[in-house]
DRENMI-773558 format. One line per 10 residues: for each residue x, y, z of C-alpha. Coordinates in steps of 0.02 Angstrom, whole numbers, plus 50000, padded with zeros to 5 digits. Layout:
BEGIN
X:Y:Z ~ ...
// end
This chain:
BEGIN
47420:51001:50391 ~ 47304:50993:50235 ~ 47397:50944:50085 ~ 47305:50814:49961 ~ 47341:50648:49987 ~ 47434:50674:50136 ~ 47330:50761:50257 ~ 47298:50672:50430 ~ 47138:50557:50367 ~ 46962:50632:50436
46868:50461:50404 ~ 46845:50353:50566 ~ 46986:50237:50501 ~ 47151:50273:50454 ~ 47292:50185:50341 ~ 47302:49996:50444 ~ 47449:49929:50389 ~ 47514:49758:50462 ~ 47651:49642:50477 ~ 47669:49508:50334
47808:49365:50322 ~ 47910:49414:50184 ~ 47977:49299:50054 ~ 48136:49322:49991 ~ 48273:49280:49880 ~ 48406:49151:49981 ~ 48572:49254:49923 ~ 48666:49094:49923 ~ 48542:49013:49799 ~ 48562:49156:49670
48692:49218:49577 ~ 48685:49422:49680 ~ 48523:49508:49717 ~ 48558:49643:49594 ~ 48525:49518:49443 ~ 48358:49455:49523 ~ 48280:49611:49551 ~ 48185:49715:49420 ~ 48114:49892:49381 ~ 47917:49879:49440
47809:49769:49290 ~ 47754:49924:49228 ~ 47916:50010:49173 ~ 47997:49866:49107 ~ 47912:49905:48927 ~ 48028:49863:48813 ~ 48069:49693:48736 ~ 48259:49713:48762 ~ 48228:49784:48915 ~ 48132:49625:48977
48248:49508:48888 ~ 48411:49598:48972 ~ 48322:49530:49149 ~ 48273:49377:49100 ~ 48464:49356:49041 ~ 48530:49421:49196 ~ 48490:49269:49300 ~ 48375:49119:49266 ~ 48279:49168:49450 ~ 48263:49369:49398
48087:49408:49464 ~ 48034:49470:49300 ~ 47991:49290:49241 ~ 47837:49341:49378 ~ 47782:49486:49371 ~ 47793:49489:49192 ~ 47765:49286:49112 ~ 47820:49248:48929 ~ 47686:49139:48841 ~ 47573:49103:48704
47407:49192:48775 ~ 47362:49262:48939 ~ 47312:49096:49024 ~ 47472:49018:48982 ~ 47570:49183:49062 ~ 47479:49164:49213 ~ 47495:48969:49238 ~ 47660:48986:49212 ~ 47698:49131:49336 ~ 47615:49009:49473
47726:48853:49422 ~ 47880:48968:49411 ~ 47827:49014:49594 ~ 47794:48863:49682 ~ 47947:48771:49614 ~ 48068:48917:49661 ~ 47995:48911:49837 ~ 48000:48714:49821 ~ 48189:48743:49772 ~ 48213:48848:49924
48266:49004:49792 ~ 48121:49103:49872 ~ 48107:49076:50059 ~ 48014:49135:50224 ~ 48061:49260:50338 ~ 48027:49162:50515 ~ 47923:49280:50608 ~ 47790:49430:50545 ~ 47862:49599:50512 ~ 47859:49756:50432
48009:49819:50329 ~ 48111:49984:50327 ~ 48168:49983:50129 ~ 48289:50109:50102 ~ 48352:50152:49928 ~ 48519:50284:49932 ~ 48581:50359:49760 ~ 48743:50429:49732 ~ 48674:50579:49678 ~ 48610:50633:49834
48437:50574:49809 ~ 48399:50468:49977 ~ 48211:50372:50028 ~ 48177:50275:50166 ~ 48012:50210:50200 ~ 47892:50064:50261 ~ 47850:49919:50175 ~ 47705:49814:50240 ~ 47522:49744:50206 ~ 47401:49873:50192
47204:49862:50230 ~ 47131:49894:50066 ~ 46997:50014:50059 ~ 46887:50105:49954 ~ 46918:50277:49898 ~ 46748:50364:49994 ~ 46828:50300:50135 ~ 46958:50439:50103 ~ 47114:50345:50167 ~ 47196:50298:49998
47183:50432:49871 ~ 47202:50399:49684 ~ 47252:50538:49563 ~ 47243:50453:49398 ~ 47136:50349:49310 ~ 47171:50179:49289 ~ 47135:50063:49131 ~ 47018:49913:49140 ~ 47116:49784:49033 ~ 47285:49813:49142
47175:49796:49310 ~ 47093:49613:49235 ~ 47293:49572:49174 ~ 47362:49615:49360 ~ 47207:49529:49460 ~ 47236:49368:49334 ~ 47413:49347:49403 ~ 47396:49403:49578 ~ 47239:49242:49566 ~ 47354:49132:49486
47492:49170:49604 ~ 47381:49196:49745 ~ 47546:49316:49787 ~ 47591:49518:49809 ~ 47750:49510:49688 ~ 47798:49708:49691 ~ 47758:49818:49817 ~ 47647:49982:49756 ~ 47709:50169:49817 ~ 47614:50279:49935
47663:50428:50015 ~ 47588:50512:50162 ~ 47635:50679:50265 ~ 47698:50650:50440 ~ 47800:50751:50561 ~ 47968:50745:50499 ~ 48083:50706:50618 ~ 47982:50701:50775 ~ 47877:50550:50679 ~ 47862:50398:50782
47901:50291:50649 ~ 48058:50400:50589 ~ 48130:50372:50731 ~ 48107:50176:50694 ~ 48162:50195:50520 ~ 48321:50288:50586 ~ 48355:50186:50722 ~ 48371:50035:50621 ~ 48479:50115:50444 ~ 48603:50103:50572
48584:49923:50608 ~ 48677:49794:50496 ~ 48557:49761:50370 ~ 48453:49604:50307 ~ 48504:49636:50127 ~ 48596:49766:50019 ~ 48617:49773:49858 ~ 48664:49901:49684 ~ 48555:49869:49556 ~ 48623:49943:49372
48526:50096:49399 ~ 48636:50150:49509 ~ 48524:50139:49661 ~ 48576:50042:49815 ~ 48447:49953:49894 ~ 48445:49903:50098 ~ 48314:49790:50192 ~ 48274:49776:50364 ~ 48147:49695:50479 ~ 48056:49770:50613
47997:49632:50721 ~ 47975:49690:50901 ~ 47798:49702:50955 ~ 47819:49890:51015 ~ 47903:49960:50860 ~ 47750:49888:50744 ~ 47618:49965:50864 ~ 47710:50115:50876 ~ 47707:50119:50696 ~ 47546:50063:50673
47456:50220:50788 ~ 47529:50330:50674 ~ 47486:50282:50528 ~ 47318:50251:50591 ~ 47301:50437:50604 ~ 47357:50480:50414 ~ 47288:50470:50225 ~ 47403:50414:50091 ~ 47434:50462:49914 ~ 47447:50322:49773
47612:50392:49723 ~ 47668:50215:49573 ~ 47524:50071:49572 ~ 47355:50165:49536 ~ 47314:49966:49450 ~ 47382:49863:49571 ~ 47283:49968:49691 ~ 47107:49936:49596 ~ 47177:49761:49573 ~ 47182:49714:49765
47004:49809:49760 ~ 46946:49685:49643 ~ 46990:49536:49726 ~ 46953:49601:49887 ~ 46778:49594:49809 ~ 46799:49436:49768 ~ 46861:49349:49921 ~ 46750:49325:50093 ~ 46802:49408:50233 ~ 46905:49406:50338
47031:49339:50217 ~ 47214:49404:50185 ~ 47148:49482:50011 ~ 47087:49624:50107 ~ 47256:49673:50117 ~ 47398:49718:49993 ~ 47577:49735:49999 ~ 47636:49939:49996 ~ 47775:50038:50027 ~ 47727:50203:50125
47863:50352:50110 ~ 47851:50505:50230 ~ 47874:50660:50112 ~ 47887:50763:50221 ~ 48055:50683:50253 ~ 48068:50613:50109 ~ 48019:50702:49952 ~ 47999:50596:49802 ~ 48035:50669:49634 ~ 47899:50705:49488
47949:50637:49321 ~ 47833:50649:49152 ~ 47762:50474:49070 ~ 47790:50484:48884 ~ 47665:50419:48737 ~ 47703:50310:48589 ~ 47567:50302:48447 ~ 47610:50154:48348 ~ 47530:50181:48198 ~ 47531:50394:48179
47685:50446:48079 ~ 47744:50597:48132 ~ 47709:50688:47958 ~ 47520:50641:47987 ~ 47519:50697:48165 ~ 47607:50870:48138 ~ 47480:50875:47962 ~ 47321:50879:48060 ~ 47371:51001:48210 ~ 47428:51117:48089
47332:51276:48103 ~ 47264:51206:48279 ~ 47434:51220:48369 ~ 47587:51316:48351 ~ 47710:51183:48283 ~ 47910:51239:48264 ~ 48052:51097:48189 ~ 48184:51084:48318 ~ 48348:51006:48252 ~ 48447:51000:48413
48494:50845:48528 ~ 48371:50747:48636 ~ 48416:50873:48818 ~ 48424:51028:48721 ~ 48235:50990:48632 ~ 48194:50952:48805 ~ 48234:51111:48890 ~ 48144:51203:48772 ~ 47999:51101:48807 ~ 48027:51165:48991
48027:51333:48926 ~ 47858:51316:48826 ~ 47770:51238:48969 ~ 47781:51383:49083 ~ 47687:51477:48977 ~ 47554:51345:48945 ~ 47521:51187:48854 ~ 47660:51102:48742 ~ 47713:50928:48687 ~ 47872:50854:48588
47844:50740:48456 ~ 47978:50624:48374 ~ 48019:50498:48262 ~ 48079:50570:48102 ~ 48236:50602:48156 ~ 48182:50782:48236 ~ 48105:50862:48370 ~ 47931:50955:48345 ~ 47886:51074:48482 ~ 47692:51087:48492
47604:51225:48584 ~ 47498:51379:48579 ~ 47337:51282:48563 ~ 47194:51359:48490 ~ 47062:51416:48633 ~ 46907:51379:48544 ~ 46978:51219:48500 ~ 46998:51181:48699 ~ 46850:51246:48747 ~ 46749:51136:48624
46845:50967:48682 ~ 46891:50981:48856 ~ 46741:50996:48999 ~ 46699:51149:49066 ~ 46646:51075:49249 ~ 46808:51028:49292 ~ 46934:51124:49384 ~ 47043:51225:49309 ~ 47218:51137:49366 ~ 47132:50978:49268
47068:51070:49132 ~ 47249:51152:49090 ~ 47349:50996:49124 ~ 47444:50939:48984 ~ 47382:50767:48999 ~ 47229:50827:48995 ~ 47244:50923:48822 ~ 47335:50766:48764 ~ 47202:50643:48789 ~ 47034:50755:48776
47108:50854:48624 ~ 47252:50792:48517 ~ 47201:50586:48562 ~ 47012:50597:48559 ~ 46976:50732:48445 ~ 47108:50772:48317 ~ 47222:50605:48323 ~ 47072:50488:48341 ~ 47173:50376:48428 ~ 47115:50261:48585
47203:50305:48738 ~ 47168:50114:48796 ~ 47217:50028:48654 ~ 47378:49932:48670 ~ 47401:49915:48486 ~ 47369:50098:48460 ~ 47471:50173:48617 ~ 47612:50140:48742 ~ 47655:50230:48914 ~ 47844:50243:48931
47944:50310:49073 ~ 48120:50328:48972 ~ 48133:50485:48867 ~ 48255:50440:48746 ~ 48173:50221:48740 ~ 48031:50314:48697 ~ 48098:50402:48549 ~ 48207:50253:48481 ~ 48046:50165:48473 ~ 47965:50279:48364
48100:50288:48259 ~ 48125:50085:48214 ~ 47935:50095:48221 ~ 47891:50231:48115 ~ 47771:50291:48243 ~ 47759:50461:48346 ~ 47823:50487:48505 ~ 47756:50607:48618 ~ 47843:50672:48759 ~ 47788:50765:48919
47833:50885:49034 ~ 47825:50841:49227 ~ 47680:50888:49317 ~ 47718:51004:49463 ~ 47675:50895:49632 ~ 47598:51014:49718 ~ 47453:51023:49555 ~ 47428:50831:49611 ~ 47409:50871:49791 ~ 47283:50993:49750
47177:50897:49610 ~ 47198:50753:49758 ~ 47103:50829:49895 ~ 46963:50902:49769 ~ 46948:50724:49731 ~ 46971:50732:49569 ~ 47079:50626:49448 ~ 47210:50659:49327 ~ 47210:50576:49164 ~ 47300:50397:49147
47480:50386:49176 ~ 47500:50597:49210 ~ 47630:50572:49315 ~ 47789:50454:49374 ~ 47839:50476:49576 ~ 48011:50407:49602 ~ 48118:50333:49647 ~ 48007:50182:49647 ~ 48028:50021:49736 ~ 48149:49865:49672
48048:49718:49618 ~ 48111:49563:49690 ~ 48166:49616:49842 ~ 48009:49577:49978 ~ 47854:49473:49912 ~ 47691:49431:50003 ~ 47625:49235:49964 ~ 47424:49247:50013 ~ 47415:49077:50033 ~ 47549:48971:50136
// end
């Protein structure tokens, strides 16, 4: 099979992926595991989003992966102290022996992912084993590789897919075998998501595993900067060293399909009046006074027949579309392919951001990438700034620009469901 990302890998290595000793939360040293764990660092964006965790429990994992301090340095010295003393306190302990992990998350709604959790050989992408499909941003990769040093720990897993054989898969018929074992943890985290752990210890069942993955490539799916992060200080580290490896979980979707959801943008300081004002004769711009899913269906609609965005913050909906040709074809690149030249993240950033908006896509105080549709448009209305929201990208676009090698703009797309934070972590250094 030759989909992108998840075609069996052609270079003379494949994905290496290798058992790790987890550490974990002791359940009888915090209060439940629900109240520990935390969306990934990345999706925790909002301030009473990250204040709800840390008020869930004094040992929630956010107080890791995402410090509270003064400057940078500060964060990161205090992520490490945090660490040692909860492992000193026996809150965070050692699985006994190596393993990989079968991490299972089960939805009421019918939405159901198994997959493999373990340390991955890190490699670089023109060794075609892990493929990227966005872009990442160079102040979030030095933020991530300053607390991975100062923690010298994995403290989220990243997501990776790859295309196996369905059910005839040697390691589905691990990851089967052992959902209906007891267990080592289970818990429902607010999301409505229950979350289930196991080890897989026995020497066959990892090598078993092990061959075939050796003989597949892998999708980054959630983690494109924690990927170039364990790159980095791979680089940095002598090998053979255990930074040439980084914690992943690898899904099968062929078995498990993963659903496509749009990242949304928040431009802090672009009112919405100013931002409809100067794409006005450049789009086609219509006032939509309906609720939040309603504006959002039309959106649907409008992106099926090409480019269109949402903007809020005034209290309305703004459905943006049509653009003008000639304005495309002077902003966006002519020697890419098509399927990234008519991506609406790629109108977004190489049109409306860098040419009519002038607004720096990797400016913090100018934008923010938020996964929650209707967070995102609060924001913008306590803030006074514009909020623009996306429509998915269609996974098999990804797959494609994937094997072409080419990559999507930053934060195009959001694979889910993604992994708890706080369940598994990988300490580097004993």
């Amino acid at each position: 099979m030759n989909t992108a990302g998840h075609s069996e890998a052609t270079a003379r290595r494949g994905l290496e992926l290798t058992p790790f000793r987890g550490l974990r939360y002791d359940p009888d040293r915090v209060g439940s595991l629900s109240a520990v764990t935390s969306p990934p660092y990345d999706v925790v964006v909002r301030p009473d989003g990250l204040h709800h965790l840390q008020d869930a429990d004094p040992y929630n994992i956010v107080r890791l992966i995402l410090p509270q301090a003064p400057t940078p340095t500060d964060r990161n010295e205090q992520a490490s102290d945090t660490l040692r003393r909860w492992q000193a306190e026996g809150v965070l302990t050692t699985d006994p022996e190596p393993g990989l992990y079968v991490y299972e998350q089960r939805h009421a709604d019918g939405m159901l992912q198994r997959g493999i959790i373990g340390a991955l050989r890190v490699s670089d992408p023109a060794e075609g084993v892990v493929l990227p499909h966005e872009d990442v941003m160079p102040h979030v990769v030095a933020d991530r590789a300053a607390l991975m040093r100062a923690t010298s720990a994995n403290l989220e897993p990243l997501l990776l897919t790859y295309r196996g054989n369905g059910s005839t898969a040697t390691t589905a018929e691990v990851v089967e075998r052992l959902a209906d074992k007891p267990p080592l943890l289970s818990t429902t985290t607010e999301d409505g998501y229950n979350h289930r752990l196991w080890s897989v210890t026995d020497p066959s069942d990892v090598t078993r595993i092990q061959s075939e993955l050796a003989r597949h490539q892998a999708l980054i799916a959630d983690g494109h900067h924690r990927w170039a992060t364990y790159r980095r200080l791979r680089a940095e580290h002598p090998s053979p060293s255990p930074w040439d490896y980084g914690l992943v979980l690898l899904v099968d979707t062929a078995r498990y399909p993963l659903r496509v959801r749009a990242i949304h943008r928040l431009l802090h300081a672009l009112p919405v009046a100013d931002a409809l004002t100067a794409v006005e004769g450049l789009f086609r711009v219509r006032r939509l006074d309906i609720p939040l899913a309603e504006a959002l269906e039309v959106l649907a609609d409008a992106a099926c027949a090409g480019n269109a965005f949402l903007l809020a913050g005034d209290g309305a909906f703004h459905l943006v579309d049509r653009p003008d040709p000639d304005l495309l074809a002077r902003t966006i690149p002519a020697d890419r392919p098509a399927a990234w030249r008519t991506l609406d993240a790629t109108v977004l950033h190489a049109t409306l951001l860098d040419h009519v908006w002038r607004i720096p896509e990797d400016s913090p105080a100018h934008i923010a990438y938020i996964h929650d549709t209707a967070a995102t448009v609060d924001k913008a209305e306590r803030d006074g700034g514009t909020a623009v929201l996306m429509h998915p990208v269609r996974e098999e676009v990804v797959r494609d620009l994937a094997r072409q090698g080419v990559t999507m703009p930053r934060k195009s797309t959001s694979f889910g469901p993604k992994p708890a934070s706080g369940l598994v972590l990988r300490a580097l250094e004993p």
